[in-house]
N, C-alpha and C positions, 0 to 999 in steps of 0.2 A: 526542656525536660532533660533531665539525668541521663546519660549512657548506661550498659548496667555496671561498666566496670566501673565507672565512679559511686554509683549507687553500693557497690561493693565494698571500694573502699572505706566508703564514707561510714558504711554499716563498721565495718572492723574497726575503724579507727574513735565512735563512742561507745561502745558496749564491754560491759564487765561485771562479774559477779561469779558466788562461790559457797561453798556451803560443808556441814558436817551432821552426821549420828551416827545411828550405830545399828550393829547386828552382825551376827553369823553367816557361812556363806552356804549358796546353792547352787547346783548346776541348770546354765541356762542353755545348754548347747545339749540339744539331743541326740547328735549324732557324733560327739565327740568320747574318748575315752574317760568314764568314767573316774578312772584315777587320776588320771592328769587335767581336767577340767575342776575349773571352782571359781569364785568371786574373790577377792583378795582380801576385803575388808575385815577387820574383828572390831569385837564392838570395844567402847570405851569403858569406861567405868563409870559417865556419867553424862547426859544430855539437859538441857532443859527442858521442864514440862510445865501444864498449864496451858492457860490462854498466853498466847504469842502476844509482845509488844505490838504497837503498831506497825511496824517497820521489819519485824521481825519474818525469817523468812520460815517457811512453813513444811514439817517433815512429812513424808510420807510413813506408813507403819505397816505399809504392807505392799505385795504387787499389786492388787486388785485396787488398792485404791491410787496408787500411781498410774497405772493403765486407765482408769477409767478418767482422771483427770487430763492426761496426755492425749489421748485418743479423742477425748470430746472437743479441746481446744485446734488437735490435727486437720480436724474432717469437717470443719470452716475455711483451713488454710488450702485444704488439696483444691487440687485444677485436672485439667483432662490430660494434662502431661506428669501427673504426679505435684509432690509438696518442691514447691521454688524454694528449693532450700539453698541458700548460699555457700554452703558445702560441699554441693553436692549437686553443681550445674551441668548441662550438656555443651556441647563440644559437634557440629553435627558432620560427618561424613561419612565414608563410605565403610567395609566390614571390617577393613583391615587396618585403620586409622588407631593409631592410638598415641598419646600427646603426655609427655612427660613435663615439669613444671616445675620447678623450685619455690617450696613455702617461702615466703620475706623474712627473710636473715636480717627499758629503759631501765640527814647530818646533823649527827648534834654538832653544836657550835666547837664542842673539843677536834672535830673531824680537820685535820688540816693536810699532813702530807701521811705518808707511809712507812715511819722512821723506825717500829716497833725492832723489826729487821735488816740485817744490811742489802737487802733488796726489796724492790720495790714490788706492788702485788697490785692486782686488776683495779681499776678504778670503781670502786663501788659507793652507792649514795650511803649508806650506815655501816658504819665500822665493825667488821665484825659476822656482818651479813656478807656473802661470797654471793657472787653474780656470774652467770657460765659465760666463758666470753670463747675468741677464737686463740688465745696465745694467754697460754699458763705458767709459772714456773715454782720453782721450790729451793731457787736459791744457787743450785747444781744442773740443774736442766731447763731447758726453754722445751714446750712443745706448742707446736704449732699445726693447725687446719691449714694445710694448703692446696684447694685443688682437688677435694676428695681423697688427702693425704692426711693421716699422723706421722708429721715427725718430731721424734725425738733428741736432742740434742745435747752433748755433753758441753757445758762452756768450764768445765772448773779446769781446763789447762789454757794452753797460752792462746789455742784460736780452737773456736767453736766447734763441734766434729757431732755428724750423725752418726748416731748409734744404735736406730734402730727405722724402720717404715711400716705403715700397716695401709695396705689400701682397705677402704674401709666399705664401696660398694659404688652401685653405680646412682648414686642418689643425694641428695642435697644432705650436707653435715653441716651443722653451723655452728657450734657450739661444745665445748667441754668444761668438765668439772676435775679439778684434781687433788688426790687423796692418797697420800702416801706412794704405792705402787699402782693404785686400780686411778684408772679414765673411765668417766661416764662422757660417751658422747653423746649430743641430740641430734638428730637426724630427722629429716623430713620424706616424706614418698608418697606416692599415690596407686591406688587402687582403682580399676578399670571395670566398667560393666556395658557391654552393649545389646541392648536388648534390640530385637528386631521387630522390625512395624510391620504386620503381616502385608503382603504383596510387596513390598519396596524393600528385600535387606540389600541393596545396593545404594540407599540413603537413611539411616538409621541413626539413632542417636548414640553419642560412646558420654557414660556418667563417667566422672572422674571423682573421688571423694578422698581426702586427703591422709597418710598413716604417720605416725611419729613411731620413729624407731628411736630407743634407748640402745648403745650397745657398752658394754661393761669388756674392758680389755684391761689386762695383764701388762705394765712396763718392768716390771722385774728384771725380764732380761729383754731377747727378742719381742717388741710386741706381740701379744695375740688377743683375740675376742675369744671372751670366757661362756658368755651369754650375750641374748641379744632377745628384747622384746619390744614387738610391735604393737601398737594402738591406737584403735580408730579414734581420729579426732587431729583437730590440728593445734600443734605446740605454739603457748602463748609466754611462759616465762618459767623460770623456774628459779628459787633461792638455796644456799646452803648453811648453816648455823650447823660448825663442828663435822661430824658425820651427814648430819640428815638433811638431804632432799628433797624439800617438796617442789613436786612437779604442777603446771596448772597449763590446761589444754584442752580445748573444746572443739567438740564434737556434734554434729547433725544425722540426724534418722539414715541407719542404712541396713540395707538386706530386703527392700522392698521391688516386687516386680511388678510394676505399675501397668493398667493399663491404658490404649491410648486410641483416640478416634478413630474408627473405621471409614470414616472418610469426609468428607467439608458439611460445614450444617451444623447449626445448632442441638438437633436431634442427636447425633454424631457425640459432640460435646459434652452435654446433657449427658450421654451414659456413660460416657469415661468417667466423668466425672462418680456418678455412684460407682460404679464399680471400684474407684479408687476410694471411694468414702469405706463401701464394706472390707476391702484391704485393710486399711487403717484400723477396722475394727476389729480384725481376727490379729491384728499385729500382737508380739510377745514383746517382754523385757529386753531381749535381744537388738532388737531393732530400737529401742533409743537411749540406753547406755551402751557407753564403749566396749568394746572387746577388744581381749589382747593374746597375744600367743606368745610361750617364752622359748624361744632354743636354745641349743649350747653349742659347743664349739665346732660339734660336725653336722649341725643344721638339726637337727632331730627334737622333736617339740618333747618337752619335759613338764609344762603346764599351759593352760590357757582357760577361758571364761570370760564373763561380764568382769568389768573391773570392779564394780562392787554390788550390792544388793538392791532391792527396790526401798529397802527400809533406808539405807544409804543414802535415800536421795533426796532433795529437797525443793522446795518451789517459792519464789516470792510473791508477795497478799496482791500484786500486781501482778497480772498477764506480763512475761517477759521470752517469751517463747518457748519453741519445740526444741531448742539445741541444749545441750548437756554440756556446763561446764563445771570442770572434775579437778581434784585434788589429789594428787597419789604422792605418799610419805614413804620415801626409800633411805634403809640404811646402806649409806655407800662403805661404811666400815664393814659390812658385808657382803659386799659386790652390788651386781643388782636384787636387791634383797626388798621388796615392796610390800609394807608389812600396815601401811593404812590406807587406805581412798575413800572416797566418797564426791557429791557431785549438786548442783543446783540446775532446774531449766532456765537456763539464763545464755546470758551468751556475754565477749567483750574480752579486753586485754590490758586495765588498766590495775596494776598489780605492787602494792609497797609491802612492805615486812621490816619490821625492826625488830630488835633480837628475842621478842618475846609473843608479839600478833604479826596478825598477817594481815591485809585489810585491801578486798578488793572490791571497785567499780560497778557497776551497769548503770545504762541509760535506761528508763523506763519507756515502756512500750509503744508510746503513744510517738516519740520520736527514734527508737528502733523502725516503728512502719515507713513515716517520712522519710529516713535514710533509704531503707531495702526502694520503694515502690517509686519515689522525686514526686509524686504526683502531686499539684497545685502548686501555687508559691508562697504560701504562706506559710510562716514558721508556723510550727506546736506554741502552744503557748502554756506556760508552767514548765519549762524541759528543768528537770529535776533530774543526780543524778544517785542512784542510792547506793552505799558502801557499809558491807559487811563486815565483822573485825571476828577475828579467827584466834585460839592460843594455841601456839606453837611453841610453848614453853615445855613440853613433851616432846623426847626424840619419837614416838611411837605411836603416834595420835594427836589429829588435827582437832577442835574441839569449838565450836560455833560460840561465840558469846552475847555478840549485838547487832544490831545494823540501825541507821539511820540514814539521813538524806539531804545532801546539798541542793542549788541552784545551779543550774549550769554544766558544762562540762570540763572534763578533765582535761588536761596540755599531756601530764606523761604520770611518770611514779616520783616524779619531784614534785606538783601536783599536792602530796600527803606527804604530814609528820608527825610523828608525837612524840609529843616532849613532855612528860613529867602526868603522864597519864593519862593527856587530851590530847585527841588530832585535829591537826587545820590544816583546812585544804582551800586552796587557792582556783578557782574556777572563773569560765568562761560563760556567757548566757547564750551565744552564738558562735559555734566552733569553726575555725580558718576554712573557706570552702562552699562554704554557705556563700549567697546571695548579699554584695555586699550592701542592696537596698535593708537588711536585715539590720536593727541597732541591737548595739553590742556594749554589754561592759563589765567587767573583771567583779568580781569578790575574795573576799578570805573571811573563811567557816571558822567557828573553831567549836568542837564535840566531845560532851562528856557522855560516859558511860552510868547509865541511868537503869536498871532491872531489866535489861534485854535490850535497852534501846540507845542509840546513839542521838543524842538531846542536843540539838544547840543551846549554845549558852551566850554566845556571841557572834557580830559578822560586823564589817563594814563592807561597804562596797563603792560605785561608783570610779571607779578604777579603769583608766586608760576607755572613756568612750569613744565607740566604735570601734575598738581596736581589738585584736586576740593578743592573749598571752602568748610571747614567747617563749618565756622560761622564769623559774621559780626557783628559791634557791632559801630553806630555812635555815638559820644559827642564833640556836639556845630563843631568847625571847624576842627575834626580831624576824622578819622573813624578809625577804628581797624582791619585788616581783617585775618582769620587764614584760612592757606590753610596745606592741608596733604595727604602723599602719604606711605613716609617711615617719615620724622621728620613732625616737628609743626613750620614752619616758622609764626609769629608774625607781622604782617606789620603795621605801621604807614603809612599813608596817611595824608597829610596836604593840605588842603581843603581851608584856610583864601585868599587864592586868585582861586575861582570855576573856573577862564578859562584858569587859570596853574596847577590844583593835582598835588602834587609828591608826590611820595612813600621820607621819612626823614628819617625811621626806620625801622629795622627789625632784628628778634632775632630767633635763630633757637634752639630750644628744643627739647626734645624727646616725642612724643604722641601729643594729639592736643586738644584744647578745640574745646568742639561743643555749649557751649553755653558762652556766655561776658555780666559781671555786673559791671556798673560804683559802685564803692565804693565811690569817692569824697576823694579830699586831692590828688590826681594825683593816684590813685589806681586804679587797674581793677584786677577785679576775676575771673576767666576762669574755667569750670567745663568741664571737659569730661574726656579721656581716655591716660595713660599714656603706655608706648610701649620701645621693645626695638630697636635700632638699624637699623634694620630690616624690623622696620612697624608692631610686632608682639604686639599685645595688651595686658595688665596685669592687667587692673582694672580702676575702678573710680579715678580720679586726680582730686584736686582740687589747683588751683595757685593763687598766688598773684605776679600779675605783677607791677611793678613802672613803670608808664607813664609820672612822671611832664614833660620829658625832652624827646617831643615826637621822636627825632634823636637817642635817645638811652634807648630804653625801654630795662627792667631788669627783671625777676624773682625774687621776696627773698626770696621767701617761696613758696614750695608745700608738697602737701599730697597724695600719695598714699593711699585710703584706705582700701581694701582687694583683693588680688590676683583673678583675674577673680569675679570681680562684676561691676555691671554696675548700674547708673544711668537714672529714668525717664526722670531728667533735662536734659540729651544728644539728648533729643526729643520732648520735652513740657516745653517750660520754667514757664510754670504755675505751675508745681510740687516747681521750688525754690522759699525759702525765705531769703530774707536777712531784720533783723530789726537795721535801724541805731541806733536809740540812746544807745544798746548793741553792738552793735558792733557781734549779734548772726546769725550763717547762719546753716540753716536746708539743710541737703542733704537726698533726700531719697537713698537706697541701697539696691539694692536685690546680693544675691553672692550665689553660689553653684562652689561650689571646691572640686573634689576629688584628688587624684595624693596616690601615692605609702606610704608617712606618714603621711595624714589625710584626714578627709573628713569635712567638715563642710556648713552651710546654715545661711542664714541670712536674713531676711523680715523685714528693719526697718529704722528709720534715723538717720544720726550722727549730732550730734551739736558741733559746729565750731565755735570757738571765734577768729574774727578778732582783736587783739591789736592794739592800736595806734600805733605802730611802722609796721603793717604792717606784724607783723609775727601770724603765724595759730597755733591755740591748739585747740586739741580734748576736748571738755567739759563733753560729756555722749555717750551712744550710748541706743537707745530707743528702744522697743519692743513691739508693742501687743501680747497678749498670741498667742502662736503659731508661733511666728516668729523667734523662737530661732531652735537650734542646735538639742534639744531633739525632739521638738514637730511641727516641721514646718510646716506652711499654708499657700500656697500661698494667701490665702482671709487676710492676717495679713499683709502684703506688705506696705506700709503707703505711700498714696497719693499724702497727702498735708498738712503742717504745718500751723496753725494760731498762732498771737499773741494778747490775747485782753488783755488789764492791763498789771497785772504780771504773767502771764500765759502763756504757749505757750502749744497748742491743735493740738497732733498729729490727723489724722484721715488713718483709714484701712477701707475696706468691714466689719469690724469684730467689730467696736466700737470708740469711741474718748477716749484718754489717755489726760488728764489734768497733765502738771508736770512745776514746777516750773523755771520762767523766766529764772534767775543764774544758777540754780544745776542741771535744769532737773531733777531733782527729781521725781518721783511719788507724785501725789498728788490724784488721784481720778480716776476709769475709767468707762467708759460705755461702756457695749455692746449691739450691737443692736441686 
């Protein structure tokens, strides 16, 4: 059986989904100031109506009928300790116990390097689409997350110089977005509730439920935080297209005082349990969409409410649970300025957007339970997983359009693409983690949009059995997919006719890429872990594949780089960089290796010259102080690479290293 923390993860790691409508806003907080309270949402100008597609996910039109839906589905789930909500678990000791946590910190074929400007900008899967990462810049400044720090940094003279700090709180930051002078940070924190078991408050349970802080800060001159708003619910992803912001972040039931067996026994049991049933039923709106509070600069609340209305909210024709996941539309060209939301009972984090929809994930209900509960061993059978598509062709409104439904589950937000007005999604039937008595085998979907409904129109499948996807990688009419178990099969998919896919290609290697960069000129570069034989892992690999001739794709070149190290790119593709008009590609590497004749460590990244021929050289290998053999840090680790000019700017927790485009040389460094 499952532990819960892996039943946890497991839960987080397939579930997703997402939703829109409309309406005016109300006050759900009774005891808050009427002026400064309200729901955020306004309505659109246009929803669909009618009988819902099959697949299609289903509005509410009012509170009473959202409550009465939420509430019926609740009060099956509750227990004598309250709803097992996975948001929103106990923690158990004594009165004064309280436990702080840090929330966990994912191309059309034109996509190649980042040439547009003379520096290079966050690695993002669709061109155009901005992705919050930890280290931004704008060509003149680097800023970096370091440490529960913003800094700021001036590189446009001869070595790099801070010119401003902002500490930002005592709570997980992970992430920014930048826009002219204004930073959105994303922030993580948690919310504490201990209620006492009568007779025992010296053994009690302490809820912990998770808050996402947005904070909107001023670089103009000195840093400062302009506004700053909090909301229940924990942060899943969020895009930016120009100004606007959509945030996505889910949230489970909270503001409930549960109550809890009066002492061992059935009987005991038994009445908690109703007593938590009629809870459930006196519950308001409040208690299962979000709430958010906004302050300003000297903490003083200026708005707050439900994030949006009950009409806001929506449900899918499948049971997919009691948690709320939400959409909130901010124009950052106006600070924190959050001018749409809205929400689905769903839950999940599997989240793509091209520059025009948005299109997100959930696993349906039936293996939602299996993850939360591990109980039996047998898979679900049918694990289907179903994806929304949203228009975000509007700075000022999200606006619901289809959904339909694949086989299997998702790997990341590479995963989905759409090309030319259909998405294909590449999925798994049995996701990495599962039992490996479990058989398993890859597909790729491809979905037209059909009167509300996301239609297949093709698939093939049979792809890498028993194996899980690694990584997915689409360009224009062809898709890439690597699947691994013991080798690295390479698959070509040829996609130019959507309601035939066939696998043309496939190349079987040893280890496997977990993340694929179109290089251009029929190149792709695959970064992950090379292995023997076996399936036994040896290090960071880095390959060049030949694609022109999608029926027979080639390796010509790889790099093993140091026995037992690993890269961040095998997890974040926002860690890699590649700058086309060098032909330079930045790998971060962390290694520790001991064995019987050495020991050694390593905190840094290597730089990689692609030649025109497609073959790979080692350039430099880069260090902040502390990251070597003698002195090692793990705070020297290196991040992320930028390119501005003739520069390229390592960044660690520990400072920015300036060294030259060509040589990587040292040229200058900071630390902070």
């Amino acid at each position: 059986m499952r532990t819960r923390t892996s039943r946890y993860i497991g839960l987080l790691a397939t579930l997703a989904v997402l939703a829109t409508a409309c309406t005016t806003s109300t006050s759900t907080n009774r005891d808050a100031n009427p002026s400064t309270t309200r729901a955020i949402s306004t309505r659109p100008e246009s929803r669909p109506v009618g009988v819902p597609a099959a697949n299609a996910l289903i509005p509410f039109d009012a509170c009473d009928t959202f409550l009465d839906y939420v509430t019926s589905q609740a009060v099956d789930l509750v227990g004598p300790h309250g709803l097992d909500d996975p948001f929103s678990y106990p923690w158990w000791g004594g009165d004064d116990v309280f436990f702080e946590e840090a929330a966990a910190s994912g191309a059309d074929a034109s996509f190649v390097g980042q040439a547009r400007v003379n520096y290079s900008e966050t690695n993002v899967q669709v061109l155009g689409v901005d992705e919050p990462d930890m280290v931004k810049t704008d060509g003149e400044r680097i800023l970096v997350l370091s440490e529960g720090t913003l800094i700021v940094t001036d590189i446009t003279g001869a070595e790099p110089e801070v010119i401003g700090r902002l500490q930002v709180g005592n709570f997980s930051v992970q992430s920014l977005f930048l826009s002219g002078d204004t930073v959105l940070l994303f922030g993580s924190d948690w919310s504490s509730f201990h209620p006492l078991i009568e007779g025992d408050a010296e053994f009690s349970p302490v809820y912990e439920t998770p808050t996402i802080r947005l904070i909107e800060v001023d670089i103009s001159g000195e840093p400062g935080i302009v506004r700053t708003m909090r909301i229940d619910g924990r942060y899943l992803s969020a895009r930016m297209i120009d100004d606007t912001v959509r945030l996505i972040l889910s949230s489970g039931p909270v503001g409930f005082e549960w109550s809890y067996p009066g002492g061992s026994g059935l009987r005991a049991e038994r009445k908690a349990i109703e007593e938590n049933r009629q809870i459930i039923e006196n519950s308001t709106a409040d208690n299962w969409i979000p709430y958010y509070v906004i302050t300003d600069a000297d903490g003083d609340v200026t708005a707050e409410g439900t994030l949006f209305d009950c009409d806001r909210a929506n449900h899918p024709q499948e049971f997919a649970g009691i948690n709320m996941l939400s959409v909130a539309t901010i124009d950052l060209g106006s600070g924190l300025d959050v001018v749409d939301a809205t929400g689905v009972l769903a839950t999940g984090n599997t989240i793509y957007a091209s520059a025009d929809n948005l299109y997100v994930a959930t696993q349906n209900w039936d293996a939602f339970q299996w993850a939360q509960t591990g109980e039996g061993t047998v898979q679900p059978d049918g694990v289907t997983t179903e994806i929304h598509k949203f228009d975000i062709s509007r700075s000022d409104v999200t606006s619901y359009v289809a959904s339909g439904r694949v086989v299997g589950y998702l790997l990341n937000q590479f995963a989905m693409d759409e090309h030319e007005g259909l998405l294909r999604v590449a999925s798994t039937t049995s996701p990495a983690g599962w039992s490996d008595s479990f058989d398993s085998e890859s597909l790729l979907t491809v979905l037209e949009e059909d009167d509300g409904e996301l239609v297949e129109i093709g698939r093939v499948d049979g792809l890498g059995e028993t194996e899980q996807i690694y990584s997915v990688r689409f360009m224009g009419d062809i898709a890439y997919v690597v699947t691994f178990r013991q080798t690295d099969p390479l698959y070509t998919v040829d996609l130019s006719n959507p309601r035939q896919p066939k696998v043309v290609g496939e190349l079987k290697i040893l280890g496997y890429s977990a993340y694929l960069h179109p290089l251009g000129d029929g190149l792709l570069m695959g970064v992950g872990q090379d292995a023997t034989d076996t399936g036994r892992l040896q290090g960071t690999q880095v390959s060049i594949f030949d694609v022109s001739d999608p029926s027979d794709p080639t390796r010509i070149d790889q790099i093993t780089l140091d026995k037992g190290s690993s890269s961040e790119i095998e997890y974040d593709h926002h860690a890699f960089l590649y700058w086309e008009p060098s032909g330079l590609v930045m790998v971060p590497v962390q290694q520790w290796w001991w064995d019987e004749t050495s020991e050694s460590a390593f905190f840094g990244a290597i730089g990689l010259a692609v030649d025109d021929d497609g073959k790979l050289r080692e350039v430099r290998r880069i260090a902040h102080p502390g990251g070597d053999d003698d002195s090692w840090d793990y705070r020297a680790a290196i991040m992320r690479s930028v390119v501005i000019g003739d520069d390229v700017y390592t960044v660690s927790a520990k400072g920015i290293l300036k060294s030259d485009l060509d040589t990587l040389t040292e040229v200058a460094w900071l630390g902070f």
